[in-house]
ZADRENDO-45234 format. One record per residue (C-alpha): residue number from 1; residue in one letter; chain; x, y, z. Coordinates in pm, 1 decimal. Layout:
REC    i  aa  ch        c1        c2        c3
REC  NUM   a   A         X         Y         Z
...
//
This chain:
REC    i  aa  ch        c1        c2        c3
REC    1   x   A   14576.2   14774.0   11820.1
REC    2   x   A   14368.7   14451.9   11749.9
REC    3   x   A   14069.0   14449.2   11567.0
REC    4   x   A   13869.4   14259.4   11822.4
REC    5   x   A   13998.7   14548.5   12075.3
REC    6   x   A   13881.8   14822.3   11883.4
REC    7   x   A   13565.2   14647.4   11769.3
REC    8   x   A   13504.2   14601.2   12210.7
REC    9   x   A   13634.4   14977.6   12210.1
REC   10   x   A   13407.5   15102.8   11978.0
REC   11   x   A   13121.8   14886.2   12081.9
REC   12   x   A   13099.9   15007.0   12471.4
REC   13   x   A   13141.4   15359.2   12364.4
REC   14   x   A   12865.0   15354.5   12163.4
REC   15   x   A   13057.3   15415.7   11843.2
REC   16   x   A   12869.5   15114.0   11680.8
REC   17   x   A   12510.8   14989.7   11754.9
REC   18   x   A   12586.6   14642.0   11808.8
REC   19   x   A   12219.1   14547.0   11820.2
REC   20   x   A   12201.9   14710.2   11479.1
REC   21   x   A   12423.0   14506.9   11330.9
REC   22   x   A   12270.4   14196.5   11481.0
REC   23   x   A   11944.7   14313.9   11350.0
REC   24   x   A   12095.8   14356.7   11000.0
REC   25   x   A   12283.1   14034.0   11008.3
REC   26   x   A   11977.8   13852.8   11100.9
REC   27   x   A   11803.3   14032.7   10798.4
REC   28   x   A   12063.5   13979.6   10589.1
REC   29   x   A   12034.8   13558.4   10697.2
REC   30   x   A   11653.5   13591.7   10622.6
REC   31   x   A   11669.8   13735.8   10297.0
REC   32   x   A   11922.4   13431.1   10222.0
REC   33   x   A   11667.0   13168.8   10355.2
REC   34   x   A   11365.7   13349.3   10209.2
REC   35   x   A   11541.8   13352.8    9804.1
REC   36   x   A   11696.8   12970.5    9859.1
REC   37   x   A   11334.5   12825.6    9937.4
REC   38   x   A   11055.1   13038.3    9880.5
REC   39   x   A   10908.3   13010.0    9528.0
REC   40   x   A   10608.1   13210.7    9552.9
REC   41   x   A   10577.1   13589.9    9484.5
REC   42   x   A   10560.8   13844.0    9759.6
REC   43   x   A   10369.6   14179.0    9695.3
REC   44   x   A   10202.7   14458.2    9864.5
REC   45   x   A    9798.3   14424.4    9819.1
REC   46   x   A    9568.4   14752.9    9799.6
REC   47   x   A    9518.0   14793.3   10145.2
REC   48   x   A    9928.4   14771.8   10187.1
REC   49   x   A    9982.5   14493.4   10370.3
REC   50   x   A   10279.5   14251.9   10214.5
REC   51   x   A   10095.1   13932.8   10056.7
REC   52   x   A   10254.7   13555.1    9970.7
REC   53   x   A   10118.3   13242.7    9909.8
REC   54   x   A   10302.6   12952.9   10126.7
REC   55   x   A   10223.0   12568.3   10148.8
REC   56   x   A   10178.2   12403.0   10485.4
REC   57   x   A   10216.9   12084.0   10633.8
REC   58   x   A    9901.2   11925.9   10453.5
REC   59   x   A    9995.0   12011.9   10092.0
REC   60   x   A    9744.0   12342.1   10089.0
REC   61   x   A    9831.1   12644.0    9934.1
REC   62   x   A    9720.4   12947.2   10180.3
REC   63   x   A    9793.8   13312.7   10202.3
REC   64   x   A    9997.3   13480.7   10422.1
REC   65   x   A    9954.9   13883.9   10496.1
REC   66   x   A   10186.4   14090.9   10746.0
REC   67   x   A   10219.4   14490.3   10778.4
REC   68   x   A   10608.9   14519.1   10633.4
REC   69   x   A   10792.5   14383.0   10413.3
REC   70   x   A   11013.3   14289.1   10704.5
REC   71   x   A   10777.8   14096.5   10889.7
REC   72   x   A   10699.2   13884.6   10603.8
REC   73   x   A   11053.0   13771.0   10563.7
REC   74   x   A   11112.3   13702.7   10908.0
REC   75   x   A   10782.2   13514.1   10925.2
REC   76   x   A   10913.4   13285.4   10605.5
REC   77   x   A   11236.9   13295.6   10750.2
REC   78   x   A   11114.0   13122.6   11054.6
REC   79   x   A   10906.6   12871.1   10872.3
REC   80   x   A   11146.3   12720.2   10615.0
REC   81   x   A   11405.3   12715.0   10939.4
REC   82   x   A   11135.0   12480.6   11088.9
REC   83   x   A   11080.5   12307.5   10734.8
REC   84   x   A   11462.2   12236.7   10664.2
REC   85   x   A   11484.1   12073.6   10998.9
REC   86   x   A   11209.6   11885.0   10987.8
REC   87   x   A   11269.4   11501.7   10979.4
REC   88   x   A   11001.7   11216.1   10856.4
REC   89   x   A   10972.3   10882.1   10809.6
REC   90   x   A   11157.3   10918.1   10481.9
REC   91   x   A   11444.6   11100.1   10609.5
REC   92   x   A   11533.9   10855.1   10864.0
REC   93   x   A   11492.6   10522.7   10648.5
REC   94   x   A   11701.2   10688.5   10382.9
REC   95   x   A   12004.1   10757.9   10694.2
REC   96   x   A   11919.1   10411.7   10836.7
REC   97   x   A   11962.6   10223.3   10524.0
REC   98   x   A   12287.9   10405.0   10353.8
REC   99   x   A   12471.1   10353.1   10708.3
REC  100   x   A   12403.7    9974.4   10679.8
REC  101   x   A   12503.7    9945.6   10303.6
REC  102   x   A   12766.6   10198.6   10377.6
REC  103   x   A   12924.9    9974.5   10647.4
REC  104   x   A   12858.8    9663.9   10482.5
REC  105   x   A   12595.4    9501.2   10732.6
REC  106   x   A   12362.3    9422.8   10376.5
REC  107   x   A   12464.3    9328.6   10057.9
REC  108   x   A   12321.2    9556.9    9717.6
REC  109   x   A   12019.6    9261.3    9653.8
REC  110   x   A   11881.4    9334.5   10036.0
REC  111   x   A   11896.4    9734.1   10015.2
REC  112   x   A   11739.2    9709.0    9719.1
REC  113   x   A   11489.2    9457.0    9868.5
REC  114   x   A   11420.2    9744.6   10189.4
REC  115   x   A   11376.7   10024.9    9940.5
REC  116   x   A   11131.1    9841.2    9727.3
REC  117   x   A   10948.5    9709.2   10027.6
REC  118   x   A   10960.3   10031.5   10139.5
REC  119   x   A   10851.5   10226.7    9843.6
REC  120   x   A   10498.2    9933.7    9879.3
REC  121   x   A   10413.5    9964.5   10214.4
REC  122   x   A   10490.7   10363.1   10301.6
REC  123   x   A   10437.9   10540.8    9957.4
REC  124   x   A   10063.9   10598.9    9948.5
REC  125   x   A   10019.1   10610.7   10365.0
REC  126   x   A   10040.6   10978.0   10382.1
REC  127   x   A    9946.5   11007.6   10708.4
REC  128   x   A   10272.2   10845.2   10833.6
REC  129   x   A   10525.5   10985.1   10612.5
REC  130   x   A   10382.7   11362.8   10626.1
REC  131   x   A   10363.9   11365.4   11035.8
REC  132   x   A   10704.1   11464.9   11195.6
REC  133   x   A   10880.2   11152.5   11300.9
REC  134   x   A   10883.9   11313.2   11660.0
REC  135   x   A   10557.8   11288.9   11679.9
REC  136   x   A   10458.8   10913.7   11572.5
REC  137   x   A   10304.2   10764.0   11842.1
REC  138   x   A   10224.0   10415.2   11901.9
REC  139   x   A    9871.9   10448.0   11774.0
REC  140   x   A    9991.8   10568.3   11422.1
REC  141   x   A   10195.9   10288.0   11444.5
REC  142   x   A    9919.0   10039.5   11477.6
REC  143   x   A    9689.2   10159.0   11243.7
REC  144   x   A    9921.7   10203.7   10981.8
REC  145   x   A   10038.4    9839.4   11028.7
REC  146   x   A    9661.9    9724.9   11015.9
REC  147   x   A    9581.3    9928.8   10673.8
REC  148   x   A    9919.9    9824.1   10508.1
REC  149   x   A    9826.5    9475.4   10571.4
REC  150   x   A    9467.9    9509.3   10471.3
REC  151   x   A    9550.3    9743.8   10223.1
REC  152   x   A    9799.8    9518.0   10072.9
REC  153   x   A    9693.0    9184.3   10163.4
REC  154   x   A    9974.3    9064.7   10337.4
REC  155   x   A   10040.1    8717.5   10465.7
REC  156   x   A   10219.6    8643.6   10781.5
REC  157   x   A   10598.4    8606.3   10561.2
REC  158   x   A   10499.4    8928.9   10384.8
REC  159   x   A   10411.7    9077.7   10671.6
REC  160   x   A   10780.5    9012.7   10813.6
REC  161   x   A   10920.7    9232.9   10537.9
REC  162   x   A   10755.8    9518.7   10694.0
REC  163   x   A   10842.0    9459.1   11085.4
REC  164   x   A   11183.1    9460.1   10972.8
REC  165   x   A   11165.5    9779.7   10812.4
REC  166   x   A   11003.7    9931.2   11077.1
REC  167   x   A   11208.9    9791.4   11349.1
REC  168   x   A   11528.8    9906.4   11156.4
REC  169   x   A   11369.9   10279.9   11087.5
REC  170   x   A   11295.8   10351.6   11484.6
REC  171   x   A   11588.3   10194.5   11622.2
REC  172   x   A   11780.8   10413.0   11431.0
REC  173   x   A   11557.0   10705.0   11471.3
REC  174   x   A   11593.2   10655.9   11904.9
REC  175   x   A   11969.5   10629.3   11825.0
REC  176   x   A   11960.5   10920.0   11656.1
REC  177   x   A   11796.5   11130.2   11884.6
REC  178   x   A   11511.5   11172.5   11614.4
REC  179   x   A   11243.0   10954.3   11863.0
REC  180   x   A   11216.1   10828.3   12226.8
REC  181   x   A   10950.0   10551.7   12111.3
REC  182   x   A   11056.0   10183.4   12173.6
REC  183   x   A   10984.5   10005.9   11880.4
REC  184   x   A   11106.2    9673.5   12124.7
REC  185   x   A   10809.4    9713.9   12333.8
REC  186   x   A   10575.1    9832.3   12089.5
REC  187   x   A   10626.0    9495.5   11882.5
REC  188   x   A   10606.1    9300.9   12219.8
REC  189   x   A   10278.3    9459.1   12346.5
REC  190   x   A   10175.1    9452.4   11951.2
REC  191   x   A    9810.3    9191.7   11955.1
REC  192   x   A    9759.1    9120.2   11599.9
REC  193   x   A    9437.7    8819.9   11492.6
REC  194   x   A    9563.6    8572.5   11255.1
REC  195   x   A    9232.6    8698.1   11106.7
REC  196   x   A    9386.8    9032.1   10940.3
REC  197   x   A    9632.7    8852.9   10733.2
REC  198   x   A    9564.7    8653.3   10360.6
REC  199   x   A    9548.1    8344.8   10369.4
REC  200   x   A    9748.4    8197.2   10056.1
REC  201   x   A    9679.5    7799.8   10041.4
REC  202   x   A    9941.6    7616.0    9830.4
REC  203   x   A    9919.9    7325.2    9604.0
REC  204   x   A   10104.3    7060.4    9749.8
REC  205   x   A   10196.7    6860.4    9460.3
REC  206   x   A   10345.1    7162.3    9327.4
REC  207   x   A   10619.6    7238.3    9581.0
REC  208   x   A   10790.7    6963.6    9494.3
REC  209   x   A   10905.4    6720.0    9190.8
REC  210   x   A   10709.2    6354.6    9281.8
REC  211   x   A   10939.1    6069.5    9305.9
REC  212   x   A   10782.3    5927.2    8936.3
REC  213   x   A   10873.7    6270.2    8800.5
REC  214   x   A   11218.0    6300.4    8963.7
REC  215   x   A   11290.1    6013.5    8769.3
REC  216   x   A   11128.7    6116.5    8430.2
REC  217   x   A   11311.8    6445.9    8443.6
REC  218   x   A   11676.8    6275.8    8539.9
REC  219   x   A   11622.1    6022.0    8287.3
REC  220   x   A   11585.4    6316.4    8028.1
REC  221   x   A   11865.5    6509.4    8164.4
REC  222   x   A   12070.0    6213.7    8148.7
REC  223   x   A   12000.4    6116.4    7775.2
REC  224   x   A   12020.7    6455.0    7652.5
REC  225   x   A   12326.3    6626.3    7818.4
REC  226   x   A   12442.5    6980.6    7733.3
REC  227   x   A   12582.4    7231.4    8011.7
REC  228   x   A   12243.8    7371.5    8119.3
REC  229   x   A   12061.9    7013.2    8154.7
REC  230   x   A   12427.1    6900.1    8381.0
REC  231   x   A   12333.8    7196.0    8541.1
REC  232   x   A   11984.9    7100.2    8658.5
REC  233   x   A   12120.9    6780.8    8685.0
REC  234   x   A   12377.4    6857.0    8968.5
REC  235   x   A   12117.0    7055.6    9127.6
REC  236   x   A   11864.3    6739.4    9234.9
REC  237   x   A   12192.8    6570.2    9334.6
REC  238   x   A   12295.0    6818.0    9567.2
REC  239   x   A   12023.6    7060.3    9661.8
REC  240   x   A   12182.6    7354.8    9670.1
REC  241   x   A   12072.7    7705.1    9556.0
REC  242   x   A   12071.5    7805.4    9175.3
REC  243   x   A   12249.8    8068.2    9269.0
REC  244   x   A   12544.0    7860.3    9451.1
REC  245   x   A   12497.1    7647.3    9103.1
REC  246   x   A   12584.9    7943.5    8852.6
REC  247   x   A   12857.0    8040.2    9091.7
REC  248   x   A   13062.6    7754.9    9147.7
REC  249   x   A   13424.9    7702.2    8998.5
REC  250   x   A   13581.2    7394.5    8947.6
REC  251   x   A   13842.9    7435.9    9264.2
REC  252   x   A   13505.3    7425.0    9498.0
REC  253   x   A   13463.4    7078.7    9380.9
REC  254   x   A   13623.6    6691.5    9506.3
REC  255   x   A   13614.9    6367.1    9448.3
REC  256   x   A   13281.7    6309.3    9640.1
REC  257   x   A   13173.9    6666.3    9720.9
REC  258   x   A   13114.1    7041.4    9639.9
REC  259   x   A   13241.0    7335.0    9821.7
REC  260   x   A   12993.1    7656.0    9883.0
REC  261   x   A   13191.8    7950.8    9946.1
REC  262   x   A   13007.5    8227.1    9695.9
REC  263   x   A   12673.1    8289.3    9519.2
REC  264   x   A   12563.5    8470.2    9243.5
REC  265   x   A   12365.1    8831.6    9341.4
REC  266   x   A   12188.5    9100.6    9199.4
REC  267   x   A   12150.5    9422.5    9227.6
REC  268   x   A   12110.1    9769.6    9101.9
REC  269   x   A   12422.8    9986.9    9073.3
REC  270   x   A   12408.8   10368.9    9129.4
REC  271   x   A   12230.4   10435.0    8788.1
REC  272   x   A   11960.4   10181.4    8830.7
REC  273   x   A   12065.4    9898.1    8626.4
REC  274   x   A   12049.8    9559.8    8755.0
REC  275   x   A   12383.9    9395.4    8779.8
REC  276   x   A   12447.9    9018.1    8808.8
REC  277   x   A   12793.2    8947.3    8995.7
REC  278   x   A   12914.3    8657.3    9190.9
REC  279   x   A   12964.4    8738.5    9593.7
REC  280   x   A   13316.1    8562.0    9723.0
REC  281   x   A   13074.6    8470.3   10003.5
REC  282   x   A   12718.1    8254.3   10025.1
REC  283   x   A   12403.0    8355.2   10086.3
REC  284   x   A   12416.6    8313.6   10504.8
REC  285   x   A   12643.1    8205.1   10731.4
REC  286   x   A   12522.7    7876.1   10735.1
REC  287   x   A   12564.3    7854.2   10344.4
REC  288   x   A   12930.9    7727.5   10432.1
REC  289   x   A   12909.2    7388.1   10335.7
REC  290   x   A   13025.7    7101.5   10203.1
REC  291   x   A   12780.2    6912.5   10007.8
REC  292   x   A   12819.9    6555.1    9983.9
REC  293   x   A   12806.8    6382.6    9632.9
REC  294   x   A   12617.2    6056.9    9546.3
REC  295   x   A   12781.2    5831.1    9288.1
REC  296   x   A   12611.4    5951.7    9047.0
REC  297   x   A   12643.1    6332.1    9064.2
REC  298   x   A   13033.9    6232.2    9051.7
REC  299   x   A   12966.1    6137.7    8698.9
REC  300   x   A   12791.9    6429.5    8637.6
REC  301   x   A   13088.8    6616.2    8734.9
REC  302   x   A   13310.4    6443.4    8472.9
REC  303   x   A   13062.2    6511.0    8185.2
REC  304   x   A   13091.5    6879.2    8312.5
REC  305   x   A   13481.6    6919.0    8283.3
REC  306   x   A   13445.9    6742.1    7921.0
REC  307   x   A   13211.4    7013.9    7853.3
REC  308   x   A   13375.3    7255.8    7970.8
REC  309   x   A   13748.8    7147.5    8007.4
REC  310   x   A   13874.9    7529.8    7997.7
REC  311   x   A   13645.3    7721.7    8213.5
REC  312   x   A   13689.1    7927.7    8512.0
REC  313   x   A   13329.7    7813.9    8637.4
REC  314   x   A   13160.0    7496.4    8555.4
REC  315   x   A   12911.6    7640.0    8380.0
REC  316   x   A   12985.6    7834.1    8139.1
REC  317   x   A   12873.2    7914.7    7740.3
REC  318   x   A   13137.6    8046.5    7509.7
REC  319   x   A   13337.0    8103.1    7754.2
REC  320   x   A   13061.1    8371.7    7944.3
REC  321   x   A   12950.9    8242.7    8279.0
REC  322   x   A   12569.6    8091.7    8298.6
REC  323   x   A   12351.5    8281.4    8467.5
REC  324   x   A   12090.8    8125.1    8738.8
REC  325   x   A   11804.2    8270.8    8566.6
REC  326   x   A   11931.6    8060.7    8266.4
REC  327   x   A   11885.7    7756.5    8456.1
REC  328   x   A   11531.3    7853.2    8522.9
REC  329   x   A   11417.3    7896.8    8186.2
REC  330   x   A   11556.4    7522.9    8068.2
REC  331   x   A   11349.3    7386.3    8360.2
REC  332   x   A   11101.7    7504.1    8200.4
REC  333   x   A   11143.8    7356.9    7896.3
REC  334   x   A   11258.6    7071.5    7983.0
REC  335   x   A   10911.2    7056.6    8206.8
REC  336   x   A   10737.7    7062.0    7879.4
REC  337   x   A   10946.3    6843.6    7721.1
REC  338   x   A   10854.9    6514.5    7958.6
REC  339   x   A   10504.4    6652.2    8004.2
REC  340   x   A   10490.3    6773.2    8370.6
REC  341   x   A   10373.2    7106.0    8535.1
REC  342   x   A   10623.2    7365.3    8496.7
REC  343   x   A   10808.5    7440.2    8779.0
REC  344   x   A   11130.6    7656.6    8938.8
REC  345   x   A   11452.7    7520.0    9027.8
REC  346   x   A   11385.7    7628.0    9420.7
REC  347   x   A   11116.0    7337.2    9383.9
REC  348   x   A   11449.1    7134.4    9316.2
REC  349   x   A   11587.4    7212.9    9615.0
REC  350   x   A   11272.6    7137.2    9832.8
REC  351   x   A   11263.0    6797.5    9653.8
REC  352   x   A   11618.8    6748.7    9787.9
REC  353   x   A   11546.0    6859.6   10128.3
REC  354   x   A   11261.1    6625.8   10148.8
REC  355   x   A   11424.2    6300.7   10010.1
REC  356   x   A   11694.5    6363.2   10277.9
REC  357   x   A   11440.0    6361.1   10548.8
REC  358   x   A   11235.5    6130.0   10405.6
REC  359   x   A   11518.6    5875.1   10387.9
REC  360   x   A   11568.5    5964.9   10780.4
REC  361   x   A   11938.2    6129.6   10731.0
REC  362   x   A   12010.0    6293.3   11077.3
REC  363   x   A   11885.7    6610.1   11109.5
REC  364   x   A   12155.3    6777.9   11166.6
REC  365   x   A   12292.8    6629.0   10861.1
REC  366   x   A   12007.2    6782.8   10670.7
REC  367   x   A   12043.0    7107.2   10820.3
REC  368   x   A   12364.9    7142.2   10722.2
REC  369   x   A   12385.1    7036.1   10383.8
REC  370   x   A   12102.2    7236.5   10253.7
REC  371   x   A   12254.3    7541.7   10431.7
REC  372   x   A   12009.8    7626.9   10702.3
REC  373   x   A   12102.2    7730.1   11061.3
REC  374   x   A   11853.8    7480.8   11202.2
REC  375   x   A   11657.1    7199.7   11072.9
REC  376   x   A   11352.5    7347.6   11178.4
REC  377   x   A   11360.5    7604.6   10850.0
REC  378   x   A   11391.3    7274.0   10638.9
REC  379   x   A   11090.8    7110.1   10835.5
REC  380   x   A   10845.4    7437.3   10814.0
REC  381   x   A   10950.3    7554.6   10457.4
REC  382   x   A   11113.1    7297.7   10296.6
REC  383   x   A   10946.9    6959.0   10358.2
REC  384   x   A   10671.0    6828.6   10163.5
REC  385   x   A   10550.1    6453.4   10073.0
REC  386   x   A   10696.5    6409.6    9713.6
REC  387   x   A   10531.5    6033.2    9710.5
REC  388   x   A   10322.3    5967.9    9450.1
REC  389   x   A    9968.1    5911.4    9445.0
REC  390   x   A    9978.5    5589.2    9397.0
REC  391   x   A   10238.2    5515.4    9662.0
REC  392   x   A   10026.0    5752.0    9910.8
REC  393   x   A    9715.5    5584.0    9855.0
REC  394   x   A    9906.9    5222.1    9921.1
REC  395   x   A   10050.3    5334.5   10258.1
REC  396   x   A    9675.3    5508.7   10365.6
REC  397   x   A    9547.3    5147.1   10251.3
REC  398   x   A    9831.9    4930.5   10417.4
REC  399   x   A    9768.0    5138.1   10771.4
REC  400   x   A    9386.0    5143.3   10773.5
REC  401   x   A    9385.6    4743.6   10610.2
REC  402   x   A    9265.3    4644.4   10964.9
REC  403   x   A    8953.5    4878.7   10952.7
//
């Protein structure tokens, strides 16, 4: 006969107590829970009632009394069954963000960009990351968005770093089942005053090379050529990314123009090191280019190749590729050297995004060969006056002559 017939058999006949067993089982289950997760002694006090100390949802320590033994464990049973599913704010980022690197919607240098950012703005708000994501309302929302920004004097571009990781957290957490707040219409019913966010009020003159110091520092890298200065070089000729720089080989280049199809990234690999790699593919879609080449960045090419007639990448040292950061350390110097402020290579690329609109290239023109989606990123970030004072004051002078 089958077991599962004679277990029936024995069961209606009152041969076994079923509800015995359960009873046991379900002890048996508690006693598991209770030794995986409970850390605390239990004992029986004077008056000999069964004593532990637990922590709750706040951090506190408290005391916990029942009448058996029994009890107690199915009390702790019960709680660390509602602990272990418990899901926060942390849980849910952590999901959200290995499913996107897991599928390849981010690259390594933007999940390590989310958990940094998140690891600022979430770390020391307990009162977000302790509640049950369940029950985050829209109100916790809002004032935790307020004292993150006050708290960490964010600007409005900062501040962007944060919608996205909040918008990426409850999107995932509605998908999930975890939520049924719309972090869509919370954003769109969202009333923030320019008021609450820094103000951070940039020097002018220092996002971008002048034209008197454009030419001071190309005369330089002219007269004193090595791979790094070629480097910087090619970079005011073309505009493009240090990063696109250090990364290209010499079958991305033409007879009168470059090729992006990779960058250089970083990123830390699974021990925590950062790694610097080259990426077979640019920055953003719209880093596809083609870069067009003035005369004079075509001899730059040629002094490149004599440098380096045997390399995989034009820039390269002992046969090791040059990294971008490497590029931002001569400008440096080489600032020094002619005697203006220091400044990075990005403020190379702003220069080049300027003369091109400056010198009223089409627009679309611009757009596309600094690698922007539209020309109104190059307008809003990108374009400052790089005329010199003197020059300024002439045109303010030539336009008010009448007055």
């Amino acid at each position: 006969m089958r077991r599962d017939v004679l277990l029936s058999y024995a069961a209606s006949t009152g041969i076994i107590d079923m509800d015995a067993i359960e009873l046991a089982v379900e002890e048996m289950k508690n006693n598991e829970i209770v030794e995986k997760y409970h850390s605390y002694a239990i004992w029986k006090n004077e008056k000999g009632l069964w004593c532990t100390h637990i922590r709750d949802e706040e951090g506190n320590v408290k005391i916990r009394r029942r009448k058996t033994q029994r009890e107690l464990i199915s009390y702790l049973a019960k709680h660390y069954k509602h602990v272990v599913n418990i899901v926060r704010i942390n849980d849910v980022f952590e999901q959200w963000i290995n499913e996107k690197i897991q599928y390849g919607e981010i690259r390594r240098q933007s999940y390590d960009r989310y958990v940094n950012d998140y690891k600022r703005f979430f770390s020391k708000d307990l009162s977000i990351t302790k509640k049950e994501f369940c029950y985050i309302t829209e109100e916790d929302l809002e004032h935790f968005i307020k004292r993150t920004i006050y708290n960490n004097k964010l600007t409005r571009k900062s501040y962007s770093g944060l919608v996205t990781l909040l918008k990426g957290i409850f999107r995932y957490g509605k998908r999930a089942g975890y939520t049924d707040l719309s972090i869509t219409n919370f954003f769109g019913d969202l009333m923030l005053s320019n008021s609450i966010f820094e103000r951070k009020y940039k020097d002018r003159d220092k996002e971008v090379f002048n034209e008197d110091e454009v030419e001071c520092i190309l005369t330089y890298l002219k007269y004193n050529q090595d791979i790094w200065n070629l480097g910087l070089k090619l970079q005011f000729e073309t505009g493009a990314r240090i990063g696109e720089i250090a990364a290209l080989r010499f079958e991305d280049t033409t007879e009168d123009s470059i090729l992006i199809r990779r960058t250089e990234v970083k990123y830390r690999d699974d021990d925590g090191k950062w790694r610097l790699e080259v990426a077979e593919v640019p920055k953003t879609e719209a880093g596809y280019r083609e870069i067009f080449l003035p005369a004079e960045a075509q001899n730059t090419l040629r002094a490149i190749k004599e440098l380096n007639p045997q390399g995989t990448f034009l820039f390269e040292n002992e046969g090791k590729r040059i990294r971008s950061g490497t590029f931002n350390h001569r400008l440096t110097r080489v600032c020094e050297k002619v005697g203006i402020p220091p400044r990075s290579t990005h403020k190379i690329r702003k220069t080049y995004g300027t003369t091109l609109i400056d010198n009223n290239v089409d627009d679309s023109i611009v757009a596309e060969q600094m690698g922007h989606k539209d020309i109104s990123t190059t307008r809003k970030i990108y374009y400052y006056s790089n005329k010199s004072r003197a020059n300024k004051r002439e045109q303010v002078r030539a336009a008010l002559k009448g007055i």
